[in-house]
C-alpha positions as CSV (number, residue, x, y, z in Angstrom):
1,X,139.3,-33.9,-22.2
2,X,140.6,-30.5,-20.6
3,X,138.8,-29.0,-18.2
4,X,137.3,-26.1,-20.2
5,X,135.8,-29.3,-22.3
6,X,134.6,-31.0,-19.5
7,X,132.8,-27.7,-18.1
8,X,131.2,-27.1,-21.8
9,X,130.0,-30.4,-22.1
10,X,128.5,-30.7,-18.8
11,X,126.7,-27.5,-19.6
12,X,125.4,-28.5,-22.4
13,X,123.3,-31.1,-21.2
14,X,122.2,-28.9,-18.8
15,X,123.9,-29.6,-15.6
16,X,124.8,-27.5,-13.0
17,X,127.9,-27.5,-11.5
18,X,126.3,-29.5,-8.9
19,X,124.3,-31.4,-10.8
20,X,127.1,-32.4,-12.5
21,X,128.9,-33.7,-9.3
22,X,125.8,-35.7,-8.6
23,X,125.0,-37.1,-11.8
24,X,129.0,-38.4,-11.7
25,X,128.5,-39.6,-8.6
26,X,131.7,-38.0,-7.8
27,X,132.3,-35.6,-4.8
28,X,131.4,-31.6,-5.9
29,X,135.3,-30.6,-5.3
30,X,136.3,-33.7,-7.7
31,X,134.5,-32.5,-10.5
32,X,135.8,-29.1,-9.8
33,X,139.3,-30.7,-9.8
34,X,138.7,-31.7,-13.1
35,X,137.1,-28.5,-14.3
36,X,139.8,-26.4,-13.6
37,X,142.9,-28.7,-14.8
38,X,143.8,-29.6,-11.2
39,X,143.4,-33.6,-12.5
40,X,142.5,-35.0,-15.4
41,X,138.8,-36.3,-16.4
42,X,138.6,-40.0,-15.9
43,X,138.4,-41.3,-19.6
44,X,135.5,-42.8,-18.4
45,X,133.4,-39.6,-17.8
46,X,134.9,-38.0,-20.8
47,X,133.7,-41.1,-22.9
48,X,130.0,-41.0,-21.3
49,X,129.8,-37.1,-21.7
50,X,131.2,-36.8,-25.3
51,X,128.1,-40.1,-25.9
52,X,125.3,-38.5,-24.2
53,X,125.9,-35.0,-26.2
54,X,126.0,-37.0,-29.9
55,X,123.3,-39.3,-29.4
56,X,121.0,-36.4,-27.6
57,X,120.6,-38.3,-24.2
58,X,119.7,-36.8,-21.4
59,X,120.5,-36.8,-17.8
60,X,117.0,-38.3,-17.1
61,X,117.0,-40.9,-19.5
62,X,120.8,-41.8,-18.5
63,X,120.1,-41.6,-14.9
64,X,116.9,-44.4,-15.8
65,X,119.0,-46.8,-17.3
66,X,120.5,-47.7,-13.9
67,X,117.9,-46.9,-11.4
């Protein structure tokens, strides 16, 4: 996933550039980092991103799975 992906797919489940760094529990300039090609998206994230989007889960219903 390039970063031009990564920052599509975050947007489309509606997360803000924050939001994104706090849903990924990952530090705001990480996700940046991986937003602007500066290191590559954990396969990971990618993998949980590109599953949310096709199945229609959202943040909140992600996020209650392991609260």
């Amino acid at each position: 996933m390039k970063g031009d992906e990564y920052e599509k797919a975050t947007e489309r489940l509606d997360l803000s550039k924050t939001g994104a760094a706090e849903f990924l529990d990952v530090n705001y300039t990480t996700s940046k980092r991986w937003m602007y090609n500066r290191h590559p998206v954990p396969r990971a994230v990618e993998m949980l991103l590109r599953l949310m989007i096709k199945y229609k889960v959202t943040v909140a219903e992600a996020l209650s799975l392991v609260r």
